[in-house]
KOLVEX-361059 format. One line per 10 residues: number of its first residue (from 0); for each residue z, x, y of N, C-alpha, C. Coordinates in pm, whole numbers, plus 50000, padded with zeros to 5 digits. Example, Ala and Ser with C-alpha at 12.3 -4.5 7.8 and 13.67 -1.06 7.14 Angstrom:
// residues 2
0	50780,51319,49431,50780,51230,49550,50780,51320,49670; 50708,51285,49775,50714,51367,49894,50787,51290,50003
// end
This chain:
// residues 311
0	06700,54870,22036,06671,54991,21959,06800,55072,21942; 06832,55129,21815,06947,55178,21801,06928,55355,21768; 07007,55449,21755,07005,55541,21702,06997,55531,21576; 07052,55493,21486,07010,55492,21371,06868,55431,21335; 06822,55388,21355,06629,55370,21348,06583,55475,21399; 06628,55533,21543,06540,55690,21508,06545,55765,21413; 06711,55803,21382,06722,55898,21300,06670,55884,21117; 06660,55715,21102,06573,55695,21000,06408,55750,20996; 06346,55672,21116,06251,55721,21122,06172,55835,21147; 06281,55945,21229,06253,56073,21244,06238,56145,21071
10	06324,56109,21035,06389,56210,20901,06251,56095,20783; 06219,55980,20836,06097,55988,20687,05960,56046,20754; 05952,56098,20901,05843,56120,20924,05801,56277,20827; 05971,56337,20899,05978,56446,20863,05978,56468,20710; 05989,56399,20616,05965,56402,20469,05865,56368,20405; 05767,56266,20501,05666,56216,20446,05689,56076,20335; 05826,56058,20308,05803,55944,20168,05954,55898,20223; 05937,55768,20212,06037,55661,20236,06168,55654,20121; 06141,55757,20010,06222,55733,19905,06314,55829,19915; 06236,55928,19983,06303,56077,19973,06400,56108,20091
20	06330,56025,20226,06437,55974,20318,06554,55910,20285; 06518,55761,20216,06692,55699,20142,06750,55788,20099; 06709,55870,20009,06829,55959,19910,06896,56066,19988; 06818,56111,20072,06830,56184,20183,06932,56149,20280; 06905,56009,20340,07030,55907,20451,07088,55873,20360; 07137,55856,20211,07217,55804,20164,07235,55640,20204; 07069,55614,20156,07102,55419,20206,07014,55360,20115; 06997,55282,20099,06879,55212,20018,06795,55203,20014; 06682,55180,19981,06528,55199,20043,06490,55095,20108; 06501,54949,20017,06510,54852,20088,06540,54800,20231
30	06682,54862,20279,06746,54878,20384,06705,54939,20503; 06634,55063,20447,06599,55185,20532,06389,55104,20574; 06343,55051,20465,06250,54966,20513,06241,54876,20606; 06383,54804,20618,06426,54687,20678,06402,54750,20835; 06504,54835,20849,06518,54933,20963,06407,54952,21018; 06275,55005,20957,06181,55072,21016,06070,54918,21054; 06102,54851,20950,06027,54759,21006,06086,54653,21124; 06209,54666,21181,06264,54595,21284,06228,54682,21401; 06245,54785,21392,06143,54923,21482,06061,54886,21541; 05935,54870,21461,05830,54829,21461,05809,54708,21573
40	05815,54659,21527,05891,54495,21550,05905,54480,21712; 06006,54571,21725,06007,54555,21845,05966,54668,21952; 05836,54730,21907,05798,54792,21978,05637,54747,21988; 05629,54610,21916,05492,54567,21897,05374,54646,21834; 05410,54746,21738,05309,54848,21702,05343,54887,21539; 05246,54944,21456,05224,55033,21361,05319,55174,21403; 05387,55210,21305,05433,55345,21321,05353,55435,21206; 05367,55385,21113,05407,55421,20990,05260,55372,20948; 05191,55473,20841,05116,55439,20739,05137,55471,20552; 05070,55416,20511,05125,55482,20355,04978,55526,20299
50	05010,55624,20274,04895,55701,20192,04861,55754,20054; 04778,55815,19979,04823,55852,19862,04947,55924,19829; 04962,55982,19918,05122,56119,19904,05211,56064,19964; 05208,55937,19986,05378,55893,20088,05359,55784,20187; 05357,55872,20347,05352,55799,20457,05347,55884,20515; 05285,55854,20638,05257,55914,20734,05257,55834,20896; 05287,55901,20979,05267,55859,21163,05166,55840,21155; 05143,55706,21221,04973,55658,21327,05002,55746,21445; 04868,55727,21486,04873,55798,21638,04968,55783,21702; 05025,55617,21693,05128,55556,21799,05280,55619,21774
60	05275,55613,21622,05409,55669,21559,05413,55841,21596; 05332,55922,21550,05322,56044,21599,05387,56055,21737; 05307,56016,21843,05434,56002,21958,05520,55931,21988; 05562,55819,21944,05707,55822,21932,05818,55895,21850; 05714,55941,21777,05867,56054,21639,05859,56186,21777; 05786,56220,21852,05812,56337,21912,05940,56315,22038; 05925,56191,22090,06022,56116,22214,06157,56112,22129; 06149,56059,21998,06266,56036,21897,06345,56168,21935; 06266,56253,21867,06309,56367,21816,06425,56407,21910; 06334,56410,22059,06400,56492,22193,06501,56319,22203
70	06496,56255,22204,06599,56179,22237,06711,56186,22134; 06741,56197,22001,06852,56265,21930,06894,56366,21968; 06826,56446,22037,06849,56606,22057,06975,56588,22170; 06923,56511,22264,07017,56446,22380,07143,56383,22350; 07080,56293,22258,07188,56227,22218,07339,56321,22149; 07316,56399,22090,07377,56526,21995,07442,56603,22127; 07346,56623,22213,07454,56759,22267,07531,56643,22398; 07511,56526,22412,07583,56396,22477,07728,56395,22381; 07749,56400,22262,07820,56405,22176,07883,56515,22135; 07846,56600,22194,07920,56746,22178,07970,56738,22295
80	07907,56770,22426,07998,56766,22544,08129,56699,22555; 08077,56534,22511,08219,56499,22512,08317,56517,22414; 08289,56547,22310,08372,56614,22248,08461,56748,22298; 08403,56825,22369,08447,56914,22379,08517,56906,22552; 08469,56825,22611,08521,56760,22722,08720,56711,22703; 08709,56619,22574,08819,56537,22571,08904,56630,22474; 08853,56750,22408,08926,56901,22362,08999,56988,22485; 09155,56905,22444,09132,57049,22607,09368,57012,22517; 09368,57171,22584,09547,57192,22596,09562,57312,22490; 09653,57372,22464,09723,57461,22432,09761,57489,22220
90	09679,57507,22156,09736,57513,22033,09800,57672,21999; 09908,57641,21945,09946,57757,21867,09935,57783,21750; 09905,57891,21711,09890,57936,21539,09940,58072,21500; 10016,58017,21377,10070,58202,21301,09985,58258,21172; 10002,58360,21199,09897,58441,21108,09966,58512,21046; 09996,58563,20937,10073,58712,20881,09985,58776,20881; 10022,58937,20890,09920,59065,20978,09828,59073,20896; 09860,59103,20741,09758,59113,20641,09608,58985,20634; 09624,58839,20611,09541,58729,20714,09503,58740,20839; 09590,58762,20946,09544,58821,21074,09402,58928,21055
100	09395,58966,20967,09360,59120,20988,09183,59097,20931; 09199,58965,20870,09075,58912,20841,09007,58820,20901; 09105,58696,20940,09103,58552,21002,09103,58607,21153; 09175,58643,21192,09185,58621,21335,09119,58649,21396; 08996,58740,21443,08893,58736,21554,08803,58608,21535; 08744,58597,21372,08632,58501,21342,08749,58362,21401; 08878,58343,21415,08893,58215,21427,08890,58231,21600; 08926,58325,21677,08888,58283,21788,08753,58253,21839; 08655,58371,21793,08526,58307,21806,08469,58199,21796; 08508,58171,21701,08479,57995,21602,08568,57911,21728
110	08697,57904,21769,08719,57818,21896,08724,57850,22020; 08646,57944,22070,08615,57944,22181,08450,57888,22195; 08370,57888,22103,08272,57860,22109,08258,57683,22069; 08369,57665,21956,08346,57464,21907,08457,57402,22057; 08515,57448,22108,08656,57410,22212,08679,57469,22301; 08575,57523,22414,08619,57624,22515,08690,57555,22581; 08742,57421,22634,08868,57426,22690,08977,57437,22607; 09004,57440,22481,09091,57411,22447,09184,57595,22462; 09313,57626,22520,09385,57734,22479,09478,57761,22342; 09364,57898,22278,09424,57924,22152,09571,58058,22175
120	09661,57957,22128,09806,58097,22135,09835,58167,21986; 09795,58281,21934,09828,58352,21826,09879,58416,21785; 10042,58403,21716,10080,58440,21701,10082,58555,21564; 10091,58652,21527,10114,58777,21387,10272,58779,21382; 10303,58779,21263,10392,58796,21225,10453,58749,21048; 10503,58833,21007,10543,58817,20867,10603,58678,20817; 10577,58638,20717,10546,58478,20694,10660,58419,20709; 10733,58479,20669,10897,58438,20705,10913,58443,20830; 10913,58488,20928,10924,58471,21049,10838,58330,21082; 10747,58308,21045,10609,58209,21092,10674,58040,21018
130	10716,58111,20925,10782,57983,20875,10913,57903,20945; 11014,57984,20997,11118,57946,21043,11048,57874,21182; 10950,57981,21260,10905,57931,21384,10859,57770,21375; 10731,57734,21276,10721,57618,21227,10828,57491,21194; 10888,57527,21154,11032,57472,21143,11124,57439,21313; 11101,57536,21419,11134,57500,21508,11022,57422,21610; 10907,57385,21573,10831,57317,21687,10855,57451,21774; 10790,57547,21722,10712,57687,21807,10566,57733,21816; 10540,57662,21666,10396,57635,21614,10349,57561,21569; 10186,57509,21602,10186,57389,21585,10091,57409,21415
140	09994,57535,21385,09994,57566,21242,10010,57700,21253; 10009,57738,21067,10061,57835,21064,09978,57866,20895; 09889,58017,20843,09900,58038,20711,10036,58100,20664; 10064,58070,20523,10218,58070,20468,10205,58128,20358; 10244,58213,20237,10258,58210,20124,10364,58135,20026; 10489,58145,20099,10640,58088,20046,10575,57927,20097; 10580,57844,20036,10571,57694,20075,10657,57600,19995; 10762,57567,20060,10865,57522,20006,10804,57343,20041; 10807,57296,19888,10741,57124,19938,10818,57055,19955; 10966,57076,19998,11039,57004,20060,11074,56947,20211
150	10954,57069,20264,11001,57101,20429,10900,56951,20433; 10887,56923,20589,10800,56781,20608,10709,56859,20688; 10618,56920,20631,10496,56997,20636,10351,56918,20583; 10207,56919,20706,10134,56950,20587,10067,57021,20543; 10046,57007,20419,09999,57165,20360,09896,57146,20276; 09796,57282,20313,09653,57300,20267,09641,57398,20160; 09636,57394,20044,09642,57516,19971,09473,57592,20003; 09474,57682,20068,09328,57766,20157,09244,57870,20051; 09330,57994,20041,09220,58167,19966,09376,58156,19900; 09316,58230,19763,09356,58268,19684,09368,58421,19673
160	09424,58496,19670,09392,58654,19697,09422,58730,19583; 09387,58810,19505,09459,58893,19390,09543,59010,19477; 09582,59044,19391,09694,59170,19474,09638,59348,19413; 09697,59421,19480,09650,59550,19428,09801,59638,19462; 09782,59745,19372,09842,59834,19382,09772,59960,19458; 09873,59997,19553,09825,60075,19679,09910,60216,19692; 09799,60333,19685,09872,60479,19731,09805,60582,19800; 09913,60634,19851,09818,60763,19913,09713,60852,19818; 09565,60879,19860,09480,60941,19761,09532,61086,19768; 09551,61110,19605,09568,61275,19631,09704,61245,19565
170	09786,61160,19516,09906,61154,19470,09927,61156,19353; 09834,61200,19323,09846,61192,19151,09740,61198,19074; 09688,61165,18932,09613,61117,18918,09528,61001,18937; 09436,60978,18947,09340,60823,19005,09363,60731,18913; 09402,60628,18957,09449,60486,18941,09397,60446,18860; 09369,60403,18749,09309,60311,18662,09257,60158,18733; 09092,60136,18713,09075,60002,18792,09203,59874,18823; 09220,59884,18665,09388,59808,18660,09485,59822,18613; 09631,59763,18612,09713,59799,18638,09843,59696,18572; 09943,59652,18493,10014,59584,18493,10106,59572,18545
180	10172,59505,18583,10301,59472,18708,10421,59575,18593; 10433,59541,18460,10517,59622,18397,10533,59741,18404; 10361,59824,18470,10416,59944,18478,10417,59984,18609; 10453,59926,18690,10430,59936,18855,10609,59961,18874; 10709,59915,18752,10845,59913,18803,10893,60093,18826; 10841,60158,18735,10923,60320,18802,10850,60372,18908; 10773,60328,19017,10700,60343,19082,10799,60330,19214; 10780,60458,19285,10851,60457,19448,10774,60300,19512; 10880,60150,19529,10753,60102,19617,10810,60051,19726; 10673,60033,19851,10741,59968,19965,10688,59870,19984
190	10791,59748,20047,10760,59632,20013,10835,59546,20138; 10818,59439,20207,10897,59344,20299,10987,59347,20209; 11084,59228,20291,11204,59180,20231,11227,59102,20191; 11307,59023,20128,11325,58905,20040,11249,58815,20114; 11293,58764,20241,11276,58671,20288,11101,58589,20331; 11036,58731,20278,10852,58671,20297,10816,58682,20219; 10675,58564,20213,10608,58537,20104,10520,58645,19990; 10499,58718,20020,10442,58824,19894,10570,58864,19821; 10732,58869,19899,10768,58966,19836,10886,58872,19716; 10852,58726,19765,10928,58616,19659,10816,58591,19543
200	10668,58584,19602,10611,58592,19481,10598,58720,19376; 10623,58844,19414,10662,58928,19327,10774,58939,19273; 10909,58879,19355,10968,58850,19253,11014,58799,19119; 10940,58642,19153,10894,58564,19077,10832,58557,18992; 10693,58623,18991,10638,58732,18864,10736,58806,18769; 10824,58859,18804,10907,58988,18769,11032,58905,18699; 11055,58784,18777,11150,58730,18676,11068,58685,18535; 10988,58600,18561,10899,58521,18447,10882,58574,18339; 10842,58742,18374,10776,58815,18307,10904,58935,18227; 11042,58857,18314,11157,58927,18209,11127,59095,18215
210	11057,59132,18336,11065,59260,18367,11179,59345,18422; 11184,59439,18477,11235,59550,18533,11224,59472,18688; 11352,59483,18716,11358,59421,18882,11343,59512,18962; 11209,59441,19094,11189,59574,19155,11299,59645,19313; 11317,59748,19304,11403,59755,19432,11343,59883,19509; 11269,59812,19605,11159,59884,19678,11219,59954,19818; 11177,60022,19873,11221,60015,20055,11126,59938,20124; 11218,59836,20238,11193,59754,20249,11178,59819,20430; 11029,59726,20438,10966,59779,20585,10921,59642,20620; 10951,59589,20720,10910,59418,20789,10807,59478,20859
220	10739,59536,20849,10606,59573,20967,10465,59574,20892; 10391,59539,20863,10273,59580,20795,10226,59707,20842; 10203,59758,20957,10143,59884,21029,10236,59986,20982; 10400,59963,20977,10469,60070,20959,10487,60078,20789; 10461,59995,20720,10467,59998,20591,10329,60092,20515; 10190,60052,20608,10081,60107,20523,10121,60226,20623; 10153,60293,20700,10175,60463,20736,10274,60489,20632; 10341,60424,20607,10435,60458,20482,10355,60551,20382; 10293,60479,20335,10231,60465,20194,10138,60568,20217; 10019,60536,20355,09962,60654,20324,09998,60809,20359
230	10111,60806,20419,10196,60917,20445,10252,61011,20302; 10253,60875,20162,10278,60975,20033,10458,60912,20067; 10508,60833,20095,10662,60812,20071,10686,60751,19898; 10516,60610,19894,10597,60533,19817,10428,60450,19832; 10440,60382,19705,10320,60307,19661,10368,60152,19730; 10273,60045,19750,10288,59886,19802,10216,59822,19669; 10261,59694,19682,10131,59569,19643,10127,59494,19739; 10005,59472,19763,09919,59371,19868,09808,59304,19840; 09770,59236,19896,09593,59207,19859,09524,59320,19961; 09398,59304,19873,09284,59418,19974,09326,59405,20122
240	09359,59263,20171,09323,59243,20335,09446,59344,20408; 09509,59392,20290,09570,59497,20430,09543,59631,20432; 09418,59657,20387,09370,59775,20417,09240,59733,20495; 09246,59596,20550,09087,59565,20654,09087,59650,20806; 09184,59669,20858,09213,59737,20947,09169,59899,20956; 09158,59930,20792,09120,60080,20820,08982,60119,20784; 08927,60130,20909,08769,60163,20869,08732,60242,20735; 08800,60363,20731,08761,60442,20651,08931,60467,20530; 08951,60301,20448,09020,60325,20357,09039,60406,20227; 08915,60389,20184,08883,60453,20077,08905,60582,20059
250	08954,60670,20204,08959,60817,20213,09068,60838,20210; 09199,60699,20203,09316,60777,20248,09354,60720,20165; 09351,60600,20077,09430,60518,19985,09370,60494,19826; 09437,60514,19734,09362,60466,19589,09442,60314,19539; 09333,60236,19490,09335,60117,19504,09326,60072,19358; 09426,60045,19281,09418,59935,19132,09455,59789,19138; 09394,59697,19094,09422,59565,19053,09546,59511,18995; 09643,59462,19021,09757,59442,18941,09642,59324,18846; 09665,59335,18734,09601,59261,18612,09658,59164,18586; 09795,59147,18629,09806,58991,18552,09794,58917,18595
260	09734,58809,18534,09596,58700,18546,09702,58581,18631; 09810,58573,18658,09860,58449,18720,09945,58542,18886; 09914,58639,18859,09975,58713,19006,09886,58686,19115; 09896,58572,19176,09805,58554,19299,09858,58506,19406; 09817,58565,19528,09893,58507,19622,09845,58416,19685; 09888,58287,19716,09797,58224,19797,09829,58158,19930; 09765,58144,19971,09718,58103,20089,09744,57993,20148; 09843,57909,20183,09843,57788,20273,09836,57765,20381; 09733,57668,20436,09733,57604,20581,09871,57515,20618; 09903,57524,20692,10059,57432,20710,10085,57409,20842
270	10113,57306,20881,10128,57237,20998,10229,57155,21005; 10266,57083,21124,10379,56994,21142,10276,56870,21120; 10331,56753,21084,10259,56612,20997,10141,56574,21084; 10074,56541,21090,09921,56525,21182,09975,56407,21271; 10090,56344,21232,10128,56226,21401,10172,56308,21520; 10179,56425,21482,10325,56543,21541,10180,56651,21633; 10048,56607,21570,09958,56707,21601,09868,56670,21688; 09832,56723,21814,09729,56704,21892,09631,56674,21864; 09518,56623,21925,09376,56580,21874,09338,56782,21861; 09324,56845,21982,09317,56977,21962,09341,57089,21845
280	09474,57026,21822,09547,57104,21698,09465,57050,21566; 09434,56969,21579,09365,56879,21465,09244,56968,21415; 09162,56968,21537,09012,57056,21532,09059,57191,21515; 09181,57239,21558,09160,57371,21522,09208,57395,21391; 09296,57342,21339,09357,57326,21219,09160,57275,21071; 09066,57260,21164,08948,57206,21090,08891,57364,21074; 08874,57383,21208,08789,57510,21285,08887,57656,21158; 08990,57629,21148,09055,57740,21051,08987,57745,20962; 09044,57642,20851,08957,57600,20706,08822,57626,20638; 08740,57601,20799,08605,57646,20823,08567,57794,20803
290	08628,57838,20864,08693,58024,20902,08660,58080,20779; 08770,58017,20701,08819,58061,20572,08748,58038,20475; 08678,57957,20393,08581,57929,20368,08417,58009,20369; 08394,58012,20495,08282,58093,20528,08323,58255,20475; 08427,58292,20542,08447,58439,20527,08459,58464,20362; 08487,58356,20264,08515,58374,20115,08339,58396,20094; 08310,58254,20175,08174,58289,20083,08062,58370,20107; 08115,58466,20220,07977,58623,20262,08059,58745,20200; 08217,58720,20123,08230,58866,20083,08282,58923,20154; 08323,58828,20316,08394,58923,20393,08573,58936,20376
300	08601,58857,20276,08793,58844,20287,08749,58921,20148; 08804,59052,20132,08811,59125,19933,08932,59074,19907; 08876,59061,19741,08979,59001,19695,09029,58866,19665; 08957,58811,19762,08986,58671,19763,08903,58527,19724; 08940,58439,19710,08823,58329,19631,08890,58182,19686; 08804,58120,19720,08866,57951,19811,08968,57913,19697; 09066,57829,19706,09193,57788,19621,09156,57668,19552; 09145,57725,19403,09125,57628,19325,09227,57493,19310; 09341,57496,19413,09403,57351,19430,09329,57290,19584; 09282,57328,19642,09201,57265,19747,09196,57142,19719
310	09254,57023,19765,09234,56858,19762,09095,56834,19768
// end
C-alpha cells in the first residue's frame, strides 16, 4: 500500500466522482482507476461504489477513508518535522530601510515559524551598501534596486513600486494627486547618493527624459532623510514604503504620484549562485518571495504590484 492510493482515494471520496478527482490529482482517470482498484485488491474488499451522482464509500470504504485521512495527516507533519529538523544554521539577509520597513517583521515571522532552527541575521541598510556586502560573501541574499547583470548573482526580479513625491503638510499648496518628474526639478530635494539604487534610477529617468539634472542634499539615512523632509528643509521621492513606519503619515506629509508611466522602482531578490547557497538559504530565499507576494496581494506593501518580469 502506498501513499499515493490514499491520497487518491481520500481526495475521490472527498469529491464524490472519479473524474473530478483526476483533474483534480492531475492524472488520468484511467490510471487513477487503476490505483484504486489495486487498493482494493489488496485489501480484499469493496471501497468504492458508483451511484447516480458519482461514487461513493461502502461501509468498508467509509472507514478506511477515515484511517486514510489521519494517516496522511501523520504522514505530512512526518514530513514537516523533518524538514524542518534537517533546516538548521545561520542565513543572512539585506534589506534597504524603505523594504525593511514592510518585509521585515512578516519575513521573520514567516521563518521562525516554516524553520525554527534555522538563525535569521538581518541586516538594513541602503542598497549600495547591501550590494558591495553581497559582493563580499557577507550576505548570503539581499533585495537590490541597482542590479548590475554582470555581477555572478542570482537574481529575482520581486515588487514593482511606483514612486511619490514627498513633503512636509502645510508647505504650500496641496499636491496635485500627480505629478511629473519635469516639474519636481526646481524643487528643494533630498535624496541618497549616487551610489544607491533609487537615486541611479532617478537619475536615469532624468537623463532619458533630457531633463533638468537633479542636485538634491544628499542624506544616506532613511530616518534622517524623512525628519528632513518632514521638518520643511526639502521635498524626497520614494515609494509609499517609506512612510510605513509612520503611524500617523498623512498628518505630517503630502503625498503625489510621480506620473511617469516607466518611473518604477523595482525590486530584486539577489543572492550568491544557489551552488554557493545553503539548503537553509535556499528556503529562506523561498520563504522571502512568499513574503512578498502575499503582502502585494492583501494591500499591505502601497504602491506596489508583483514584477511583471517575474520568470
Amino acid at each position: 500500500m502506498e501513499l499515493r492510493q490514499l491520497r487518491y482515494f481520500v481526495r475521490v471520496v472527498e469529491l464524490g466522482s472519479m473524474s473530478r478527482a483526476a483533474v483534480d490529482l492531475d492524472v488520468g482517470q484511467p490510471a487513477l482507476s487503476q490505483q484504486i482498484g489495486r487498493l482494493e485488491g489488496e485489501l480484499s474488499t469493496r471501497l468504492l461504489q458508483r451511484t447516480s451522482k458519482g461514487v461513493s464509500p461502502t461501509e468498508a470504504g467509509l472507514a478506511f477513508f477515515q484511517q486514510a485521512q489521519l494517516a496522511l495527516r501523520h504522514a505530512d507533519e512526518a514530513a514537516r518535522a523533518a524538514q524542518r529538523s534537517r533546516l538548521s544554521g545561520s542565513v543572512s539577509v539585506g534589506l534597504p530601510p524603505t523594504t525593511a520597513s514592510v518585509l521585515g517583521l512578516p519575513l521573520m515571522l514567516a521563518v521562525r515559524e516554516r524553520y525554527p532552527e534555522v538563525r535569521l541575521h538581518l541586516v538594513e541598510s541602503l542598497s549600495g551598501h547591501l550590494s558591495a556586502m553581497l559582493n563580499a560573501r557577507q550576505l548570503d541574499l539581499a533585495v537590490l534596486f541597482d542590479t548590475d547583470p554582470g555581477r555572478r548573482w542570482s537574481m529575482t526580479p520581486l515588487v514593482e513600486e511606483r514612486l511619490y513625491l514627498i513633503r512636509a503638510r502645510g508647505g504650500g499648496k496641496p499636491l496635485p494627486p500627480k505629478v511629473r518628474l519635469a516639474h519636481v526639478g526646481d524643487l528643494p530635494l533630498i535624496m541618497p547618493s549616487g551610489s544607491h539604487g533609487l537615486r541611479a534610477t532617478l537619475e536615469a529617468a532624468v537623463a532619458a527624459g533630457r531633463l533638468r539634472r537633479l542636485l538634491p542634499m544628499e542624506i544616506d539615512s532613511l530616518a534622517m532623510l524623512m525628519d528632513a523632509v518632514r521638518a520643511g528643509i526639502g521635498c524626497t521621492i520614494q515609494p509609499r514604503a517609506a512612510l510605513a513606519r509612520f503611524s500617523d503619515a498623512e498628518r505630517y506629509f503630502d503625498v503625489a504620484e510621480i506620473a511617469d508611466a516607466r518611473l518604477r522602482r523595482l525590486n530584486s531578490l539577489c543572492s550568491l549562485s544557489d551552488d554557493e547557497l545553503s539548503p537553509a538559504a535556499l528556503a529562506v530565499r523561498v520563504a522571502l518571495a512568499d513574503c512578498a507576494r502575499q503582502l502585494v496581494g492583501a494591500g499591505h506593501w502601497g504602491g506596489a504590484q508583483w514584477s511583471h518580469h517575474e520568470a
